[in-house]
PAROLUM-286359 format. One record per residue: x, y, z of N, C-alpha, C in turn; residue in three letters. Coordinates in Angstrom, 2 decimals, decimal comma, padded with zeros to 5 digits, always signed. Atoms other than C-alpha are relative to their C-alpha. Layout:
REM residues N
npx	npy	npz	capx	capy	capz	cpx	cpy	cpz	residu
X	Y	Z	X	Y	Z	X	Y	Z	Ala;
...
This chain:
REM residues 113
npx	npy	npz	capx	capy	capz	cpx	cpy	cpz	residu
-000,86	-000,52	-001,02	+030,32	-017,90	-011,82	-000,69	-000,12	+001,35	Unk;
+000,53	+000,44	-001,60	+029,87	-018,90	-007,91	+000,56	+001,69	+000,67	Unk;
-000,55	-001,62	-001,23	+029,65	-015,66	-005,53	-000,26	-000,68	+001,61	Unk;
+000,26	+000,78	-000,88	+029,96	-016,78	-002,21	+000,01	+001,57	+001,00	Unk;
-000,28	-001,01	-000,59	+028,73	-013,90	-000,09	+000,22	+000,04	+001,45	Unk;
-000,02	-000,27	-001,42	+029,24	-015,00	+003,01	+001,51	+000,17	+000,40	Unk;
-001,88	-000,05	+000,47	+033,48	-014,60	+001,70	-000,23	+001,69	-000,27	Unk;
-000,05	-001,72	+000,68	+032,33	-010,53	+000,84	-000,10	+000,50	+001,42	Unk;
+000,34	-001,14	-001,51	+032,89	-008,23	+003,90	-001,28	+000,50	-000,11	Unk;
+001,04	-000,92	+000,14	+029,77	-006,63	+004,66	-000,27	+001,31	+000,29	Unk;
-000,31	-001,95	-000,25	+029,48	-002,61	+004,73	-001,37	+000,31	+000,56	Unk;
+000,79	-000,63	-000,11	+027,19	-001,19	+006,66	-000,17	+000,94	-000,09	Unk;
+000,56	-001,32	+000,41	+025,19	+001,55	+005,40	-001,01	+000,79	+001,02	Unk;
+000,09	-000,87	-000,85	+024,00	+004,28	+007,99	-001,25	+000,94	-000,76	Unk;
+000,39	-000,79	+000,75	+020,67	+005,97	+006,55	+000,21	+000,13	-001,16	Unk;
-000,48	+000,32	+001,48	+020,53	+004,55	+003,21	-001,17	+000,77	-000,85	Unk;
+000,59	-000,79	+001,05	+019,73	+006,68	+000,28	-001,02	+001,47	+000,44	Unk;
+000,96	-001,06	-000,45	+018,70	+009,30	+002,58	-001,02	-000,66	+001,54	Unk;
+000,89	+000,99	-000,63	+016,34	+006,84	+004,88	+000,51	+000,05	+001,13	Unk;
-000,71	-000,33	-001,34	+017,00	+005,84	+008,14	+000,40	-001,23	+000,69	Unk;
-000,28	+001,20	-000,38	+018,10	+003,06	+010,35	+001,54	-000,64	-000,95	Unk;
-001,43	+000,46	+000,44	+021,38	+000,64	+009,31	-000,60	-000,96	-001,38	Unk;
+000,77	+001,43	+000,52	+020,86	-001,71	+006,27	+001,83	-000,74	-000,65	Unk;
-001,33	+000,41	+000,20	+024,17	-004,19	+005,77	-000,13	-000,44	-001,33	Unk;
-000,25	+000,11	+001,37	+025,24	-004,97	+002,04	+001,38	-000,75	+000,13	Unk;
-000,40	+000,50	+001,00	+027,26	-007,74	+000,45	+000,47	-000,34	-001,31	Unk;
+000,76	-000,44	+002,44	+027,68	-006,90	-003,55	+001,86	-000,91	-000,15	Unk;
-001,33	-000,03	+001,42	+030,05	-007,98	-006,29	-000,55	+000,56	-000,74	Unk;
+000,34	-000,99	+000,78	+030,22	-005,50	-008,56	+001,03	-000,02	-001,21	Unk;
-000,68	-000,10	+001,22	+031,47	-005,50	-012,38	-000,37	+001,11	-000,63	Unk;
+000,04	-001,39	+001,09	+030,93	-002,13	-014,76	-001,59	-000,28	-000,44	Unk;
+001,45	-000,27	+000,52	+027,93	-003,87	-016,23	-001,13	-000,69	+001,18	Unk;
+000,76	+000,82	-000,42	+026,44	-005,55	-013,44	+000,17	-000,12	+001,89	Unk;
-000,36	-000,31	-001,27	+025,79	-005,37	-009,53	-000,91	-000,70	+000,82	Unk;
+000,98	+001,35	-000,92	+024,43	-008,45	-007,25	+000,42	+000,12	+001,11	Unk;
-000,13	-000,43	-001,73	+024,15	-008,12	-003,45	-000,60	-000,96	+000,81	Unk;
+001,61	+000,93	-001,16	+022,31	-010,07	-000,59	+000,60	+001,21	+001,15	Unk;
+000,19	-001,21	-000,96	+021,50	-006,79	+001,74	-001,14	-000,71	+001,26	Unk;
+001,00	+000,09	-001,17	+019,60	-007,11	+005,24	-000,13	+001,21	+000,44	Unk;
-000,33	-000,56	-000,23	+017,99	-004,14	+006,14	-000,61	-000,12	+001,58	Unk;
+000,01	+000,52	-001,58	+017,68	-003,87	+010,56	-002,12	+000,37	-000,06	Unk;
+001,18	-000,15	-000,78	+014,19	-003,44	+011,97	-000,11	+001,26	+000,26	Unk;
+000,58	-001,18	+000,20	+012,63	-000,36	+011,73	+000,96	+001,05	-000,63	Unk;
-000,54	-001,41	+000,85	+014,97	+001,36	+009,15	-000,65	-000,24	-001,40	Unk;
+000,79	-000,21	+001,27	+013,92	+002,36	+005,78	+000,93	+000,72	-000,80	Unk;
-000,31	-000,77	+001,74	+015,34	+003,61	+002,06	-000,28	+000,97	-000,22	Unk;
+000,37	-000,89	+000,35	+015,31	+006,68	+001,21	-000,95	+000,07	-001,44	Unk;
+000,38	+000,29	+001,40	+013,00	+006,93	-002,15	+001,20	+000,85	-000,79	Unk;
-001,29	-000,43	+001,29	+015,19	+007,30	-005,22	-000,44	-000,91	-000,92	Unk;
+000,54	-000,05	+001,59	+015,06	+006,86	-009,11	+001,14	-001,04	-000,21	Unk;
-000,95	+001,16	+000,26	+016,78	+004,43	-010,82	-000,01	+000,02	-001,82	Unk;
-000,16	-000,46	+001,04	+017,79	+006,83	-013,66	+000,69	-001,18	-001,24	Unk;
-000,43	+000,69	+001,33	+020,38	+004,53	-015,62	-000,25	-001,81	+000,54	Unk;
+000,09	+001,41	-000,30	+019,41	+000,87	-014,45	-001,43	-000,31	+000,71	Unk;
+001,63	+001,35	-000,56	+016,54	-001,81	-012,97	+000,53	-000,12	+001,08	Unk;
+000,05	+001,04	-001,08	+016,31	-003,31	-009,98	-000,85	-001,24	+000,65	Unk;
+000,76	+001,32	-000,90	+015,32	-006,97	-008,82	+000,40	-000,31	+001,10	Unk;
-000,66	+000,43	-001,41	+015,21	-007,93	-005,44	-001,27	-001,47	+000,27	Unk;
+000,67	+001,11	-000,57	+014,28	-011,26	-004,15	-000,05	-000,43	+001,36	Unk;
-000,06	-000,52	-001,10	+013,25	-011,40	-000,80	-000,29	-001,65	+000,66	Unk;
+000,08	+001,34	-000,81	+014,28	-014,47	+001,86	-000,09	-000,28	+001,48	Unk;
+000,38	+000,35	-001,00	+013,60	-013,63	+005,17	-000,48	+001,81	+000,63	Unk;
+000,42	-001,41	-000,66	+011,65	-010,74	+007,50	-001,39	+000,07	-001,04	Unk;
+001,19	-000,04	+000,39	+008,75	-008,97	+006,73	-000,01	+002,24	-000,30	Unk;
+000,04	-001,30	+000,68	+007,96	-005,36	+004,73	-000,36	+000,97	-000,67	Unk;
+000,76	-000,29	+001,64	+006,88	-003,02	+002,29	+001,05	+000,84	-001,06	Unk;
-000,35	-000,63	+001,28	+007,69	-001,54	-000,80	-000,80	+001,20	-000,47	Unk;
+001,05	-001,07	+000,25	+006,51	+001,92	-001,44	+000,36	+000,36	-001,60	Unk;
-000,06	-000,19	+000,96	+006,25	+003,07	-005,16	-000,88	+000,90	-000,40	Unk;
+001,38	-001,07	+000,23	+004,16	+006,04	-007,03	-001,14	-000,88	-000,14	Unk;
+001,25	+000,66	-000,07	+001,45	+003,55	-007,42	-000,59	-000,46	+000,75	Unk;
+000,25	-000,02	-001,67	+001,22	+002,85	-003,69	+001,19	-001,01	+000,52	Unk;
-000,66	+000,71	-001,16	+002,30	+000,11	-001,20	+000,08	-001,62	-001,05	Unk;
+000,07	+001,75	+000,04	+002,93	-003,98	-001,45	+000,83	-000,26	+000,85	Unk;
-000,82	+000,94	-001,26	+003,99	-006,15	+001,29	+000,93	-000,57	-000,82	Unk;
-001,02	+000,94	+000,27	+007,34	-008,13	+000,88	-000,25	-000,85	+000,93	Unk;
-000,18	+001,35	-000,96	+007,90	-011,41	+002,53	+001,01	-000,92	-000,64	Unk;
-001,04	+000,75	+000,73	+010,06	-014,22	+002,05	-000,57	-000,92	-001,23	Unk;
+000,34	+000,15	+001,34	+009,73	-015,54	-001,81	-000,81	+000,85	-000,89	Unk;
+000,25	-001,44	+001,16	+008,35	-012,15	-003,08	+001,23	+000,63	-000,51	Unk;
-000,98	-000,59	+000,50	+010,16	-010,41	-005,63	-000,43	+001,03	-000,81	Unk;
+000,60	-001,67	-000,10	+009,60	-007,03	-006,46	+001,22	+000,68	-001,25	Unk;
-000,99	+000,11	+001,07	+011,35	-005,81	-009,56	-000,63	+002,10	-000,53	Unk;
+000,06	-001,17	+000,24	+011,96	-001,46	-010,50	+000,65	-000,02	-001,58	Unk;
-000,24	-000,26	+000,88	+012,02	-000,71	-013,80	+001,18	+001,30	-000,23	Unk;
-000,42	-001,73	+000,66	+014,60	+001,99	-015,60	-001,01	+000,98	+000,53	Unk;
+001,23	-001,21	+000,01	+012,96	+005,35	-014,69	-000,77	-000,11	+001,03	Unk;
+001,20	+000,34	-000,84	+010,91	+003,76	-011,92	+000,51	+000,36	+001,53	Unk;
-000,65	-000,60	-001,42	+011,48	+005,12	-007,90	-000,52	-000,91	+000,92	Unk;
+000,18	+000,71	-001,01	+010,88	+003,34	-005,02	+000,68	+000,22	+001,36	Unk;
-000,57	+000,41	-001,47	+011,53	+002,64	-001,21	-000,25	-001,24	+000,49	Unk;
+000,44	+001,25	-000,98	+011,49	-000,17	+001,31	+000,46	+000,33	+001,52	Unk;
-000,06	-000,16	-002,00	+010,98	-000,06	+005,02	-000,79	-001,20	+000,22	Unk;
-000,02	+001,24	-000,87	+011,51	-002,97	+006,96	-001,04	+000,34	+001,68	Unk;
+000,60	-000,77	-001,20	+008,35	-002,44	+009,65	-000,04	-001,39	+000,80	Unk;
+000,14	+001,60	-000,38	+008,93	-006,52	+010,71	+000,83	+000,36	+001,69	Unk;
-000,98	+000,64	-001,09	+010,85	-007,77	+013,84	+001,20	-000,24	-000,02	Unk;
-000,96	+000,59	-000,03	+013,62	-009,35	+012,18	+000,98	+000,36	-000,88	Unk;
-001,29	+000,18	+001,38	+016,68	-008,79	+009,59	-001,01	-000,07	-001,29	Unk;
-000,13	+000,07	+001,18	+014,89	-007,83	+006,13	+001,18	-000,23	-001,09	Unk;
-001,30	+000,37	+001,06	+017,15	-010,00	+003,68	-000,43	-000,46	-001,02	Unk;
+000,51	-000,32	+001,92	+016,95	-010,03	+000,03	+001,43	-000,07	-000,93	Unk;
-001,53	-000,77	+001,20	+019,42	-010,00	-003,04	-000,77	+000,45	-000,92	Unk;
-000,35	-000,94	+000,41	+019,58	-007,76	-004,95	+000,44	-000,39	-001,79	Unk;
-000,67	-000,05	+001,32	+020,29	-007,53	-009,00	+000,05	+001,42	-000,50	Unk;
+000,25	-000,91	+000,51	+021,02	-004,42	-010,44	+001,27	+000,29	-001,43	Unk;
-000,34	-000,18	+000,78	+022,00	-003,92	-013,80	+000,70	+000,92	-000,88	Unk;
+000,26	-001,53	+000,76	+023,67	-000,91	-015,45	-000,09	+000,30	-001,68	Unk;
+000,58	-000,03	+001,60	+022,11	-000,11	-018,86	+000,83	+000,87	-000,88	Unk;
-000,97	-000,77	+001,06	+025,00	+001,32	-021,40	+000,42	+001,03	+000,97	Unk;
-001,19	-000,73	-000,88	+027,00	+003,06	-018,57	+001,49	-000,34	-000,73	Unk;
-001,46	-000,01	+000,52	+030,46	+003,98	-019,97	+000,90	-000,38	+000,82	Unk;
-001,04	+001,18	-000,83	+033,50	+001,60	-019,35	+000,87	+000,76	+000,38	Unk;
């Protein structure tokens, strides 16, 4: 299946997950399954949050960043990919110059139809 996201309106999100700054989102979204290409702006950031019933992969293609996690920090950049387990929490703050952009996979693990 072809997703063509530059055909998906994009929503901007206002202080995401708590966090701060704008970050714009892209998704198609099915019951079991949720793919995005997000940019978030220059100096906003993710709130941390859990990622009780699902994973998250993100693959990262332009800007510059980090990734905070209980085990500390790691830079993002473009062709890092940074992947949250079930159960696992995280943030990202975009501390770059430019448009942090990335997609996004997120999976949902036996969520009822």
């Amino acid at each position: 299946m072809h997703i063509d996201f530059d055909r998906i309106e994009e929503n901007l999100i206002h202080n995401p997950r708590g966090g701060q700054g704008t970050f714009g989102m892209r998704q198609y979204a099915t019951r079991d399954n949720r793919v995005f290409r997000g940019r978030l702006l220059p100096g906003s950031c993710f709130g941390q949050h859990t990622h009780d019933t699902n994973s998250e992969t993100m693959f990262f293609l332009s800007g510059t960043g980090k990734m905070v996690t209980p085990e500390g920090e790691e830079r993002v950049y473009p062709g890092a990919v940074q992947h949250c387990p079930k159960g696992g929490s995280h943030y990202l703050v975009n501390d770059g110059e430019e448009d942090l952009v990335f997609y996004g996979v997120i999976p949902e693990h036996g969520m009822p139809g």
